[in-house]
N, C-alpha and C positions, 0 to 999 in steps of 0.2 A: 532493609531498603528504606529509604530517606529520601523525600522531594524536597527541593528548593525552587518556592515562587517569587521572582523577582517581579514588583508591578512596575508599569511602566506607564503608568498612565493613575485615577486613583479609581478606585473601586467602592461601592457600596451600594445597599439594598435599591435604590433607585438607577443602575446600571447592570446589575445581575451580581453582586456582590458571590464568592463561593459560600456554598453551606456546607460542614462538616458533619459525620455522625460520629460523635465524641466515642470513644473507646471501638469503634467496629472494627480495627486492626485487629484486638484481641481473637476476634473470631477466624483469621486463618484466611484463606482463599474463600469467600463468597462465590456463589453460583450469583448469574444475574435473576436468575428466577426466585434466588431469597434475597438480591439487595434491599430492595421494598420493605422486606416486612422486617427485616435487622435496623434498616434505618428507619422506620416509625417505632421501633422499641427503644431508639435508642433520642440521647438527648443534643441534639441539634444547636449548631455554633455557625453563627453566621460571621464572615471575617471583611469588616471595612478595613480598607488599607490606603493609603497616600501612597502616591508617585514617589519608588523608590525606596519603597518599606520589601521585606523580605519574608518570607514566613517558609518554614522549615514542619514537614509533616511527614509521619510515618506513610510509606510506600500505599500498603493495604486498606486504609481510611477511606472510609467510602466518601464521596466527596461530588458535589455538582454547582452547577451553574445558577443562579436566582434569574427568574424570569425576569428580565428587565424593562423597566416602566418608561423609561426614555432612550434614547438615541445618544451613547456616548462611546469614545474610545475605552477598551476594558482589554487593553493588551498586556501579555505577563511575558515573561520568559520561565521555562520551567528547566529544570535540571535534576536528573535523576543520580543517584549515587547507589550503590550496591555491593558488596565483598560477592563476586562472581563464584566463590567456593558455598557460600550459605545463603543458599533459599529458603524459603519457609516450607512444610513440606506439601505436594503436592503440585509445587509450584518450579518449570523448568523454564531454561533460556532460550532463546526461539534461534538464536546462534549455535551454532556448533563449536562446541569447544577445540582449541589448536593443539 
């Protein structure tokens, strides 16, 4: 599973830029009760981007919002991707298959 963030606007640490936790895909489905402490173990990527930049991330990467210091537009468009046959395990489709 694969996201694609298109910005629409630009983003960085002074609008709430995204933070990533570098490699926590590796870890499978997280509980929300261990996000916390996987993404303080882990090493943190903050991602400024321009109006119109793209960024492409594994589905499972734990990933949030930066608290923002000022009042601006921080609009994305997201798009998710997925081979609907391979989940990772433990992980099901909220659809029913046809």
């Amino acid at each position: 599973m694969v996201f694609a963030r298109v910005f629409l606007d630009d983003s960085d640490t002074a609008n709430g830029a995204m933070e990533f936790a570098l490699g926590s895909h590796k870890q499978g489905y997280v509980s929300a009760r261990d996000a916390a402490r996987i993404a303080a173990d882990s090493e943190i990527e903050i991602e400024n981007a321009r109006r119109g930049d793209v960024l492409f991330l594994k589905g499972l990467t734990l990933h949030r919002s930066g608290r923002a210091a000022e009042m601006a537009q921080r609009r994305i468009v997201r798009i998710d991707f997925a081979v609907r046959e391979e989940l990772a395990e433990g992980l099901e489709w909220a659809l029913p298959r046809n």
